[in-house]
Structure formats: C-alpha cells, structure tokens
N, C-alpha and C positions, 0 to 999 in steps of 0.2 A: 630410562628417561632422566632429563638433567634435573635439578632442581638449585633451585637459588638459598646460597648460604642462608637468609634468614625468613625463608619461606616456611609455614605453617603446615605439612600437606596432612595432617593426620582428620580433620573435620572431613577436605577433599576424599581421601582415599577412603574415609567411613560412609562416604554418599556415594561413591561407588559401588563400593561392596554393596551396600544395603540393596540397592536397585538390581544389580547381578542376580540376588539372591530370590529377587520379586519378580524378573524378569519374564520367566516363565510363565507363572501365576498371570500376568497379565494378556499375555499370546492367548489362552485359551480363555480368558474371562468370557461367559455368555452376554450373547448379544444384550440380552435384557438386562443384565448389570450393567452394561457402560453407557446403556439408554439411562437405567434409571440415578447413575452416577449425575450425569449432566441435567436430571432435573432435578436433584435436590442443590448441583451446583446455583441453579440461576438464583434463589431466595438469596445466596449469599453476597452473587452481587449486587442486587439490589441492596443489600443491608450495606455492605462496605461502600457504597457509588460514593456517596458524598464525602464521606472522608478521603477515598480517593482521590478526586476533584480539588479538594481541596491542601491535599500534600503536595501535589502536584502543581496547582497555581501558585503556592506559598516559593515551590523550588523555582519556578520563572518568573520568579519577580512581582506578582500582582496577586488582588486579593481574590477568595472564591466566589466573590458576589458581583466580581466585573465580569464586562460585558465578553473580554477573550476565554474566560473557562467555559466558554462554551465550548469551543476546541476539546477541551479534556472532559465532558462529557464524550463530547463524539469518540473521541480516537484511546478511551479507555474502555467504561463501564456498556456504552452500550455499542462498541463494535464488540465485546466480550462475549453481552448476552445477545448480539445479532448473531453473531457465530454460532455462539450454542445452540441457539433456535434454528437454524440452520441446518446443522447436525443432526439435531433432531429428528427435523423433517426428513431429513435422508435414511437413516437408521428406524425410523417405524414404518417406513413404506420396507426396508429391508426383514423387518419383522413379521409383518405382514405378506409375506412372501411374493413381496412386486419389486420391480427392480427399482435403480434407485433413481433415476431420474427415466421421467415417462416416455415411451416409445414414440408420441406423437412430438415430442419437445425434442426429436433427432434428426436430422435431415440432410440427404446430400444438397453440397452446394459446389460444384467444380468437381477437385483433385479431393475435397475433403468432406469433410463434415463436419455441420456446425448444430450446437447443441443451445436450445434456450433454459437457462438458466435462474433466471429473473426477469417477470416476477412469477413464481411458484406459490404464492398463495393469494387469498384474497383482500388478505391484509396487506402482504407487499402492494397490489395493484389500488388501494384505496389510499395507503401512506406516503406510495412514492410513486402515485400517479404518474404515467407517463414516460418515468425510467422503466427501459430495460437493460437486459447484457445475456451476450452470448458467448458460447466458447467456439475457437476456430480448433479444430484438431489439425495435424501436420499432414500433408497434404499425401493420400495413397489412404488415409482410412477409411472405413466404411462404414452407414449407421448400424451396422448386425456388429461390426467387430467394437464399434465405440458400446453400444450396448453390454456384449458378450464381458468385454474387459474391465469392465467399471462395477468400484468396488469389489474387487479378489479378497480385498481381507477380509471380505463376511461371505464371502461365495464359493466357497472352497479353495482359495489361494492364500491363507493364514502368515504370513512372515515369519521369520524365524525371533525367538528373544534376542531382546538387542538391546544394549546401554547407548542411547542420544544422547552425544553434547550437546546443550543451545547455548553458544553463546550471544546473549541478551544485546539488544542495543541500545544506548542508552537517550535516545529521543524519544520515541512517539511510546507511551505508557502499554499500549496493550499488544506490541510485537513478540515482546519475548511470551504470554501465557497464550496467545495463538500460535504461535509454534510451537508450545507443548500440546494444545489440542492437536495439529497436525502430525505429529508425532504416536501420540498416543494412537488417535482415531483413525487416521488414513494410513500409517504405518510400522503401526501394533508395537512399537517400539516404548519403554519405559523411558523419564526425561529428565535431566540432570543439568537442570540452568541457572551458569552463572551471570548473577545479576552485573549490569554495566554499573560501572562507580558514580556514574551521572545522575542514576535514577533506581540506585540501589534503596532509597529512602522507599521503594515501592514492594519490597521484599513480602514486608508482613501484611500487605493487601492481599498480594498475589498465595501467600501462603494459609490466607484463610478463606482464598474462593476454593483452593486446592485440596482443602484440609482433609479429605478422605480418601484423596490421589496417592498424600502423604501418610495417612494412618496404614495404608496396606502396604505403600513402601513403593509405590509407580511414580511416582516425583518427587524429588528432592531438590532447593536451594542453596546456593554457595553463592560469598560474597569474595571478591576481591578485583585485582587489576590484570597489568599484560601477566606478572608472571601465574599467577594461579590457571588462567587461561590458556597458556604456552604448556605446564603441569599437564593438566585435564586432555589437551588434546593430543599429548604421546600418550596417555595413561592406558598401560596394557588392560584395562576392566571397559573402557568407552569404546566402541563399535562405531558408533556413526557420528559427526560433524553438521552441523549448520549451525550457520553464520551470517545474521545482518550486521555491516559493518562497509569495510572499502578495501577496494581491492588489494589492498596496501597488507589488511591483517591477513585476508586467506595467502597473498605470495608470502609470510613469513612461517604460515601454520604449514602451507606446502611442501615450500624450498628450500625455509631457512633463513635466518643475516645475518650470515657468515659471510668471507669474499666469494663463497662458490657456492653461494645462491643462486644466480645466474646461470651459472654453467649445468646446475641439475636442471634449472628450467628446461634452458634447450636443448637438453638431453632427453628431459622427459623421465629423469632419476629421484623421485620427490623425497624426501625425508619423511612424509606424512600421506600412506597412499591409503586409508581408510575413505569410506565411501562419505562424500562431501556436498552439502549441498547451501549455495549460498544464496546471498540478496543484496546487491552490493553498489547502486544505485547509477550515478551518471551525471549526464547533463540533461535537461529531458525541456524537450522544445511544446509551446505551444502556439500552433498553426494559426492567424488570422485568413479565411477566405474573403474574398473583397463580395460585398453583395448589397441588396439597398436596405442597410442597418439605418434603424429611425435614432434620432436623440435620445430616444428610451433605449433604445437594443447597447446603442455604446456606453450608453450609462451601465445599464446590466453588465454586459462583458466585461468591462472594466470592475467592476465589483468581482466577476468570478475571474478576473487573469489577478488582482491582485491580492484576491484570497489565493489562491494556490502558488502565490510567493510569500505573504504575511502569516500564512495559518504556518503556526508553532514556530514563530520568527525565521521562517524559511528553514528551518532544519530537518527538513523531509527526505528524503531518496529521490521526490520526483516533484519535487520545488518546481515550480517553471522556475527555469534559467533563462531561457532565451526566447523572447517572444519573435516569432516569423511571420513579417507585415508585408504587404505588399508596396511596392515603394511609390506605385502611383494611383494609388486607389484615394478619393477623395474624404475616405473616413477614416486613413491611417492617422494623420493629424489631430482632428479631434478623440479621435479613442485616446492615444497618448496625453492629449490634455485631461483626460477625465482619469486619465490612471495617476496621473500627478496631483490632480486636487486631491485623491484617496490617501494617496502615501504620505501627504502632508495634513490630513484632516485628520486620520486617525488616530485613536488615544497612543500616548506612548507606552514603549514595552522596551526589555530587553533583549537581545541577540543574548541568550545567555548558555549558548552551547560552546566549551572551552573551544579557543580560538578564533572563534566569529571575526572577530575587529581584525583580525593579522588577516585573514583570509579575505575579505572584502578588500582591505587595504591591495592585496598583494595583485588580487584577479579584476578589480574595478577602475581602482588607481584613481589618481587628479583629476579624470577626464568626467569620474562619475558625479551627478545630480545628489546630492542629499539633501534629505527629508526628514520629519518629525523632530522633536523636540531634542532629540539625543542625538537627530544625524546620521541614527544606524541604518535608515532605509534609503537603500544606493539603488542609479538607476544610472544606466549606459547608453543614450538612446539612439547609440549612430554606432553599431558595431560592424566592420569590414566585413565582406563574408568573403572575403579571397585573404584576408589576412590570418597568420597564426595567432589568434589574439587569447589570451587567458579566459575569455569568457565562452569561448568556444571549447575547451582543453578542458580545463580543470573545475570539477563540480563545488561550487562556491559555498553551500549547505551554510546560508545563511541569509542577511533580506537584501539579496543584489539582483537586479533584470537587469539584464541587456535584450538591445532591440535590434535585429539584422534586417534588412530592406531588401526584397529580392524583385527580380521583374517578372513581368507575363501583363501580357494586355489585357487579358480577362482570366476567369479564377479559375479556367482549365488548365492553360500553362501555369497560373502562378502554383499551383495546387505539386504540379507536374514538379516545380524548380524547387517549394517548397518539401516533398515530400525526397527528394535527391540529398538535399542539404543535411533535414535531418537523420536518414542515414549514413551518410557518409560522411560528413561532416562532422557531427557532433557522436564523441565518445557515452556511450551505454545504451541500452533493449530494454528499459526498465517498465519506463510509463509516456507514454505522449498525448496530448490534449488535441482536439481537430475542432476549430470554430466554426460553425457553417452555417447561415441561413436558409430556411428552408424551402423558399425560392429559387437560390441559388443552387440547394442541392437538386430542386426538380429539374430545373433549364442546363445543370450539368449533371447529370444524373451517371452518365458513365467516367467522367472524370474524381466524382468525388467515392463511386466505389474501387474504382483505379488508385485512389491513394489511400483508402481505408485498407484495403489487401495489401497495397504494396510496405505500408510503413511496419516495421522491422520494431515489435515493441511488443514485449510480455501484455500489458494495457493501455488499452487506444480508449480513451474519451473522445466521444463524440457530442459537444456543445457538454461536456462535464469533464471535469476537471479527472484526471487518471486516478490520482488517490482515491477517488470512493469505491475502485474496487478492490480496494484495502479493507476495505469497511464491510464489505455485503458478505463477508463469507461464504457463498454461494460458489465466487467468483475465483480462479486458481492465480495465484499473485506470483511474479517470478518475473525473470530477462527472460528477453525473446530467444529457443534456443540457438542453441548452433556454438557457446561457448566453452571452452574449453578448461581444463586445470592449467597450460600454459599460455592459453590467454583468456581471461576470466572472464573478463571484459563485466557485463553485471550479475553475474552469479550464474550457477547451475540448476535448475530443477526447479520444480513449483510449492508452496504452502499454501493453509486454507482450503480452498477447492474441496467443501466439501458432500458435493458430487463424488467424489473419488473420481472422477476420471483420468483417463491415462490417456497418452499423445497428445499432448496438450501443445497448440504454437499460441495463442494469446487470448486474450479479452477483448471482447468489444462492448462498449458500454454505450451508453445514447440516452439522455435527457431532453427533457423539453427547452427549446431557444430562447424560451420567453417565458415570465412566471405566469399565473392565471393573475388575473383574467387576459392578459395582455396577450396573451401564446395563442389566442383562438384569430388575431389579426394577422398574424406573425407565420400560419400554419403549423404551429407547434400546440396545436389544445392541449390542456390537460388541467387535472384540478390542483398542483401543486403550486404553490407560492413561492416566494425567495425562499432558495434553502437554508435551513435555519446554522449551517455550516460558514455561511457567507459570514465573512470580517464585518459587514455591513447591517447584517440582521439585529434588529432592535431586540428581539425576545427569543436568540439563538439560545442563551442559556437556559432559562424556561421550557423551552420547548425540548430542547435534551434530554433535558432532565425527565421532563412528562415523558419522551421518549421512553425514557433506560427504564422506567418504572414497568413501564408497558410491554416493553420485549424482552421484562424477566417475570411475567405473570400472565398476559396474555388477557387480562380482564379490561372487558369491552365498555365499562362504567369510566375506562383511562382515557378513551379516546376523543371525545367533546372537547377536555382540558386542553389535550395536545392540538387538536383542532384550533381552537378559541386564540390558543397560543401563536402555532404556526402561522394564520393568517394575518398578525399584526408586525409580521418582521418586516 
C-alpha cells in the first residue's frame, strides 16, 4: 500500500490490528449480549443528546436554543435511539424464538413481495400516527423465501470475522454510528470508522455511546482526511468498505487518479476489489400531482418541499433538487408563491458545508432567485426539461431548487411524463418524494400505483419527504439496485434495515397529506400534527428533544410532554 511522506499510519494500523484481533470474539458473541449491548447503549445517548446538539449547532453557525437544532435533534440522538430501539425489537422477537419480522406483515403483491415494516408497535402507531412504510423486495421473491432468508446472522448463517471500513460522512451527524450498528448487527462484521474532517468534532460523542463496542475491541475511531482514507482502504487488515460520500470518492477508492483510472474502469481491472458498499446520493426530484389542494394544503406542502431543501442547508443526499410541477395546473403558481414567502421569511443560517457558494454559483448561476438575508437560498424556477442544464446533472448539496414544468392534461399523464423524467432524466436511485392528494389518488387510483412501482428509487415518499426513511430504522436505506462498481451511479447495497431483510429493491413510505385535525377534510385522518421536523414548526426543538428522552427509555410518564409539545408546532 502507498502511503504519504508525512502521513501518521502507526494509530491507523493499531486500530486495525486491534479489531483483527477481536474480530472473532464478536462473530460468535450470544445473541443476548448484543441485545443487552444496545440497552445499556440507549442511557448513554440520552446522557450525551444535548451536548450533542449542541456541538453540532455551534459547527453550523447558530445557537443550541434556536429554532434549526431541531434538525440535530432529529438526525443525531434520536434517529440513534430510534435505530437502536429498532434493533431491539427485532433481536428479542429473534430470542424468543419468532422470526423477525411477523408472518402476517409479508405478502405477495405482483412478481414480489412486500413486507410492512412500520408501524411495528403501538407506540410507533400513537407517535407517528398515520405513517407507515413498506419494503418492496425485487421482483421473483416469495413471502416463504423473504421469511426463510431474513436475518441469517442469528439463524444459522453467521458471517465470517471481518474488518469494516466506514468511511464517515461528514453532514448529517448520525450516519457514520448507524452504519456501525449496520455493520455490527446485520453483518456480524467489527467497524473501524474514520471520522469526516467536517464533523470530526463528533468523535468523542460517538465514542462514548460506543464506549463498550470500544472496551472489547469491536469498534474503533480514526481521525483524518483523503490520505488516511486512501491508507485504510488498501490496508491489507480491512476486509470490507462502505462509504457515504459521492461518486467521485468510490471511482478513486476503485480505479485510482492516475491517467489510467479510466482505462481499469472499462476494463473492469479495479485497483481496490474488496467487497464495497456505498451511499452516494444524486439529484433526487420531488413529484407535485395536480389535484384540488385548498390554500391550506399549498401552504402545508410548501412547508414540507422547503423543508426537504432547507433541513441541514440543503446538504443531504436527497435535498430536493428539482421540484416536478405540472405546467398547467392552476395551483403550480401559487405553491411557488408560498415557497418563496418561506425561503425569504425564514431566520437566516449558513450553507456551511466547504464549497456550498462555488457550487450554487456554478449549477444555479444569474438566472437564480435569492433569498434570506445572506442570499444563500437560490431558487430556479423555469428549468428546461429538454435542456442539458446543471440543475438536472449535477447534485447541488446545498440550498438551490430548481423547478421543471412538464405537461399532461390531468395528473394521470402528468404522473406518466413526471415519473419518465425522473428516471431518465435525472442522475441517481437514492430517494424521491411523490406529492399527492388524496382524492386525487382515489379518482386515479391506477395511475398513481403505476408510478409508485414504476419510479426507480431506493426511497419513495409518499406525501413525506424520502429522508424520514433515513430516520426509522425499520426501514433499508440505499440506491435503487441494479448499480454497478463501473457505474455506481448511487451506491451499492442497503444500511439500517433492521429487519435484516435480503432482496431488498426499496422503500415505500406514506404519511398523512394533511396535519390533524385538517387531514380528516382532506381524506388523510390521522392524529399527527405538523411534523415537528418541518423548518416551520414552532416547538420542533422541544418536541425532539421530548422525543430522544423517550425513545432512549421507553417511560410512558414522557409522553403528555411530547404530546402537549407536538401539538403547538
């Protein structure tokens, strides 16, 4: 392996070894130690949440008591302890000698089968009323063999000991210690992850929810940049790769950037043929169906299309980039105006993920709208869809929308032209969002399952934004397959998921269209309110917070508060 004249690797090569040498020990740990691992994990998140929260607001510019660390609630401490509890659930039903997701929750539907996933308890069904999410398996399974194959590593198909690289990525706070749960738990592997330079300040969180992972020697942290990372994954002691990131780092961890990079591509000769699984994000569209939205529903949806550009200053894998409207529907107009009063009303923040401003600049250009006080929130709202235009190309991972206009007389063809574009048209399988009222989906009932099947996407939101099945752990996160190591397109393989299921082609998720009480007019009942996730939510922080307390103890004296909370957003 190469290493860099004034590169360090002796800390590296000690965290390898260590783990080699634990490797074992963790293959055959009893199920009841990595059960009872992960409950004395949760107390610790709860202990570290606020600090957390608050290292992490302080690195994005603003303070822990505004209104945006709500965000870092959500997408730290308690997607941490939703995952965990998650897990949980699955590994005591496997202890109890049932399988791990219930026979009645499998079912053929077509060529496949689809498997419900959430809600699994009765606390999911009281918290997040109204969401659920399915898994689609790839089409030729069966529910006996989706059954039969889920969860092998507690069912007599154990893995072999194995050193994981993660390398870490350095946006959303709690990607890299879920993919050490995924690692560990779905694929018995020990995990060795080096923190991104962005959000390495989260080190000593992550290494005291860990701290017993670490005492026996099944996870280990390393800090540094590309060359420690380039190091680690030739490093003859590391066995497997995964990597959120862009497609950019897996062709160099692949191929190389040398001149004949390229040439191994198409050859299919990699430099780096160890077993590889990524998450590597895209451009990732979210669908507008035309239907009869009231001045509340556009008000709402425009709250949730510009939270799923604004949440973590658009630095997500599956930001909407490109919202897809219908060009003659008589509510494209006003939606647009109410997405504009948001981006301009909201408190200011910074894009503060290195290179933001070049990259807006370069993919938005002259033509773009800006917004807020600093100007950083760009908006496009006439993008060609027959043109090669940078907002369709290149993933902007930062706070720029563009707006494509497409036709169809009514919202079966638009559906039909909408769902063509974003596969074909827009680069990545990551996540896509489907807006749809509920009316509309009765009166087109086979049009709107015709594009829920057809759309080409690891996770499909339905009236919810795709990133919350980043958050439910239930739920298998990953690009839709069918990608390749020479053409990556958004990564290989799935995390999270844990169900353990195998054959996985995506997520289907489906929220309420309307919050309560308004969703019972709307045909969407349910007893959920604005989600406290929403950019727009008055007591998202609070409510969080009540949250993360609650899904790392379970104590039912928590839920009034979070109640009392959630309904004033």
């Amino acid at each position: 392996m190469s290493t860099a004249p004034d590169l360090d690797t002796a800390p590296l090569d000690r965290a390898v070894r260590e783990l080699s040498a634990r490797a074992a020990a963790w293959t055959v740990a009893p199920l009841s130690e990595r059960i009872a691992l992960l409950e004395r994990m949760l107390p610790r998140i709860a202990d570290g949440a606020a600090g957390m929260v608050a290292d992490a607001a302080a690195a994005k510019g603003y303070a822990a008591d505004s209104a945006w660390a709500a965000e870092d609630w959500v997408a730290a401490p308690w997607a941490l302890a939703r995952t965990v509890t998650a897990y949980l659930h699955v590994l005591r039903r496997l202890d109890a000698g049932r399988t791990p997701v219930p026979a009645k929750a499998v079912r053929a539907s077509g060529t496949r089968t689809v498997v419900d996933v959430f809600p699994a308890t009765a606390t999911d069904r009281l918290l997040l009323n109204g969401f659920t999410a399915e898994v689609w398996t790839r089409p030729g399974t069966t529910p006996e063999q989706v059954l039969a194959r889920a969860a092998g590593e507690y069912r007599g198909r154990p893995g072999e000991p194995a050193v994981a690289l993660i390398l870490g990525a350095g946006n959303v706070a709690a990607i890299t210690p879920l993919d050490i749960l995924h690692k560990l738990y779905a694929e018995g592997q020990v995990a060795l992850a080096k923190m991104n330079p962005v959000n390495a300040y989260l080190r000593p969180h992550f290494e005291a929810v860990f701290a017993e992972f670490i005492e026996q020697g099944w996870v280990r942290f390393v800090d540094g940049g590309a060359a420690e990372g380039a190091y680690l994954t030739a490093h003859d002691g590391v066995d497997t790769i995964h990597v959120t990131g862009s497609e950019r780092t897996h062709d160099a961890i692949v191929w190389g950037t040398d001149e004949h990079a390229e040439e191994r591509r198409k050859a299919d000769t990699p430099l780096n043929d160890k077993p590889f699984t990524s998450e590597l994000g895209g451009v990732s569209p979210c669908i507008v169906t035309p239907g009869p939205w009231s001045a509340a529903d556009l008000r709402f949806q425009a709250e949730h299309i510009v939270t799923s550009k604004l949440n973590n200053s658009g630095h997500n894998c599956v930001a909407t980039q490109i919202l897809l409207v219908p060009r003659d529907w008589d509510g494209t107009e006003p939606l647009l105006a109410e997405i504009r009063r948001l981006l301009r009303a909201l408190p200011p923040r910074a894009d503060y993920y290195p290179g933001a401003a070049d990259r807006i600049a370069a993919v938005a250009g002259e033509r773009a709208e800006s917004y807020g006080e600093d100007a950083c929130r760009a908006l496009v709202p006439d993008v060609a869809a027959d043109a090669e235009d940078p907002m369709l190309g290149v993933e902007v991972f930062a706070s720029a929308l563009g707006v494509v206009r497409l036709p169809g007389e009514d919202a079966a063809q638009f559906l039909d032209a909408a769902v063509e574009f974003a596969n074909d048209r827009l680069p990545g399988t990551l996540g896509a969002t489907l807006l749809v009222h509920p009316r509309t989906e009765r009166g087109h009932r086979a049009a709107v399952d015709r594009a829920i099947a057809s759309l080409r996407y690891g996770t499909l939101g339905v009236n919810c934004w795709s990133a919350f099945g980043f958050l439910l752990g239930s739920t298998p996160w990953g690009a839709f397959p069918g990608h390749s190591r020479q053409d990556i397109g958004s990564g290989v393989g799935f995390v999270h998921n844990a169900y353990l299921l195998e054959d996985v082609e995506k997520t289907v998720l489906r929220a309420p269209f309307a919050p309560a009480p308004r969703g019972l007019f709307t045909g969407s009942p349910s007893l959920s309110p604005r989600p406290p996730y929403f950019v727009t939510n008055r007591t998202g922080r609070t409510t969080m917070r009540r949250l993360t307390a609650y899904a790392a103890d379970g104590k039912a004296w928590r839920l009034p508060g979070v109640f009392a909370s959630a309904v004033r957003g």
